[in-house]
C-alpha positions as CSV (number, residue, x, y, z in Angstrom):
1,X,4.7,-68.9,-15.1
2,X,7.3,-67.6,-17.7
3,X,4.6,-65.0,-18.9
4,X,4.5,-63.0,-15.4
5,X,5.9,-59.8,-15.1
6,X,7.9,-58.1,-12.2
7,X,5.8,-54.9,-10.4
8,X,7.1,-52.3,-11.3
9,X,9.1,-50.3,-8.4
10,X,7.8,-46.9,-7.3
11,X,11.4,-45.5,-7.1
12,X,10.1,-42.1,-8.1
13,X,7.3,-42.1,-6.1
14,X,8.3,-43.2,-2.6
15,X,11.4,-40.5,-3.5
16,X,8.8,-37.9,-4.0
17,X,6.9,-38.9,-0.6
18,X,10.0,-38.8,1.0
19,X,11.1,-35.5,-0.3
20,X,7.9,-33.9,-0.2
21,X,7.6,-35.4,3.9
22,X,11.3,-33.7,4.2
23,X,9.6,-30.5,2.8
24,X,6.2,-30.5,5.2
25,X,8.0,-30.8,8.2
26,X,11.0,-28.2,7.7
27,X,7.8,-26.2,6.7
28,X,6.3,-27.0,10.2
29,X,9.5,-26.4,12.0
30,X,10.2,-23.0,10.6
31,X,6.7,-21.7,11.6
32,X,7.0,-23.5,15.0
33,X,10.3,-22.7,16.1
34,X,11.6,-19.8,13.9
35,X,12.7,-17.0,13.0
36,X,16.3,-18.3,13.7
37,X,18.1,-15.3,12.4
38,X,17.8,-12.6,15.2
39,X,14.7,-10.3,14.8
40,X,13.9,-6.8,16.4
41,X,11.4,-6.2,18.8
42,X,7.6,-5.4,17.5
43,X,8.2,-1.8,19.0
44,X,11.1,-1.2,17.4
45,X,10.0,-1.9,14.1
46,X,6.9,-0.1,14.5
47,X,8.9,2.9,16.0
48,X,11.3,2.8,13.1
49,X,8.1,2.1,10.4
50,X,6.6,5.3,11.7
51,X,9.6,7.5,12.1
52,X,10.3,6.8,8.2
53,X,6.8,7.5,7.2
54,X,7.3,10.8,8.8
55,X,10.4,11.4,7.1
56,X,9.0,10.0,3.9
57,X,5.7,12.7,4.2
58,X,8.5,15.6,4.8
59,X,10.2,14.6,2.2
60,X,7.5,14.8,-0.1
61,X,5.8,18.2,1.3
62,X,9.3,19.7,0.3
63,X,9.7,18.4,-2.6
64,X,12.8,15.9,-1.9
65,X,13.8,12.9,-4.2
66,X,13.4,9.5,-2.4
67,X,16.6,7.8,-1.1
68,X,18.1,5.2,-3.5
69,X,16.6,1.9,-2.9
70,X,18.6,-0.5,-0.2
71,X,19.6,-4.4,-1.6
72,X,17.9,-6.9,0.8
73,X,20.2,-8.9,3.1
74,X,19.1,-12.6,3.2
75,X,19.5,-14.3,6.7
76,X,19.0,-18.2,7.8
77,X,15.1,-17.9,7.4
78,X,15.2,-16.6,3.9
79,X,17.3,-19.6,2.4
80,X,15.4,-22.0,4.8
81,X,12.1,-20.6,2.4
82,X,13.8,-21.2,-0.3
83,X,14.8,-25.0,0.4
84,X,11.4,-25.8,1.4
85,X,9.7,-24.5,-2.0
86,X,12.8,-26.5,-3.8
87,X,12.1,-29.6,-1.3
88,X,8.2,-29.1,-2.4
89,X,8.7,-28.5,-6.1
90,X,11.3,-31.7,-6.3
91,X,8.3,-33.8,-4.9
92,X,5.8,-32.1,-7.1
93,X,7.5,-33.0,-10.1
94,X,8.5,-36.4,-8.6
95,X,4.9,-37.1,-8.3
96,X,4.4,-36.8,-11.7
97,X,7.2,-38.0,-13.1
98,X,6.1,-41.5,-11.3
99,X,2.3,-41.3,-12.6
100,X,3.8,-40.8,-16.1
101,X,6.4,-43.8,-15.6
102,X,3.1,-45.8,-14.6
103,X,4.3,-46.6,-11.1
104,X,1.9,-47.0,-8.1
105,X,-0.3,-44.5,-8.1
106,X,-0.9,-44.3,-4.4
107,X,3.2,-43.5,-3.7
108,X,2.8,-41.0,-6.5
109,X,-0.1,-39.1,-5.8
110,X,1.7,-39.3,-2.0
111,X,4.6,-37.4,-2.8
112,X,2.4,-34.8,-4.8
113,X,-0.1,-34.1,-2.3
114,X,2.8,-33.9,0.5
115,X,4.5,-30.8,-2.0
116,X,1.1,-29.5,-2.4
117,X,0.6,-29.1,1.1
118,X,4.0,-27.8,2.3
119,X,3.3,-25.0,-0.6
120,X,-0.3,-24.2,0.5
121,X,0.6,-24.6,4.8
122,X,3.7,-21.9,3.4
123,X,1.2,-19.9,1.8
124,X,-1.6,-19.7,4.2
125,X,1.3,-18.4,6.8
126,X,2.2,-16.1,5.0
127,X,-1.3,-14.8,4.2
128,X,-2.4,-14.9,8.1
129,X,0.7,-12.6,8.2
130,X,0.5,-10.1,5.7
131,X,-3.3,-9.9,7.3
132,X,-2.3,-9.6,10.5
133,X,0.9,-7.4,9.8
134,X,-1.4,-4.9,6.9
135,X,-3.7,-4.6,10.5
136,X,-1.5,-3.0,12.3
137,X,0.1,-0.9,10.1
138,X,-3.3,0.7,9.4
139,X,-3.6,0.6,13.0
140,X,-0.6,2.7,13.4
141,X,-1.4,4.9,11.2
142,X,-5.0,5.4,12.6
143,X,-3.3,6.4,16.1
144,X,-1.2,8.7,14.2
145,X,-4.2,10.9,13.0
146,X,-3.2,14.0,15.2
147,X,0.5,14.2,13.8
148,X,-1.1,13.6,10.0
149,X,-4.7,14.6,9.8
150,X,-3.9,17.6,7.4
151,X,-2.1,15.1,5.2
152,X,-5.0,12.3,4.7
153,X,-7.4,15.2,3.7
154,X,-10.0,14.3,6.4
155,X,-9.8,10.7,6.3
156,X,-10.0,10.2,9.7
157,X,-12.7,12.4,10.2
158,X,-10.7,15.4,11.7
């Protein structure tokens, strides 16, 4: 019995499951229950997304430079992003900082695939929107034929 050696504790791993669990659900929450910061209305930004295209294409028939570009504020829902890819990443390299320690494998590969799938649920939201958001724009801009049919050179069909 002198021969037998302790298991070796997954210390890394379960850490990486629990970070990378930490990093799922904040993921979930945010695309649940956010935005938190406060957010204009749809028509508002659409208003104000087609008054500066407007403004934009005068300023470019009469030959204007284009105003100096603006520093993006950050609010709640940015630095919320940014924990949950640091929550994700931790339990990434968690993950395989316990398969290369040789713990169990199961805890390990846990807190990868946790990471893993708080990145890739981030990602996919964030492609539904840019599909759905990319949609309407070009639907706004469709409707807007009449006021810019000369400018799009007959892309419409006008």
């Amino acid at each position: 019995m002198t021969g037998m050696t302790q298991p070796q504790r997954a210390t890394l791993g379960w850490t990486g499951f629990a970070v990378g669990s930490m990093a799922l659900i904040l993921t979930m929450a945010i695309f649940w229950a956010g935005p938190f910061a406060p957010q204009q209305s749809a028509g508002v930004t659409l208003g104000e997304l087609a008054a500066e295209m407007a403004k934009s294409a005068a300023r470019s028939v009469s030959g204007g430079e284009p105003p100096a570009p603006l520093p993006p504020t950050r609010t709640i829902d940015d630095y919320l992003a940014i924990a949950v890819a640091v929550l994700a990443g931790l339990s990434i390299i968690l993950g395989i900082a316990a398969l290369i320690r040789h713990e169990q494998r199961r805890a390990a590969v846990s807190g990868i695939a946790l990471g893993v799938m708080a990145v890739g649920f981030q990602m996919f939201a964030w492609t539904v929107m840019m599909i759905v958001g990319a949609s309407i724009i070009v639907s706004l801009i469709y409707t807007m034929r009449d006021s810019f049919g000369d400018m799009f050179g007959g892309l419409f069909g006008g």
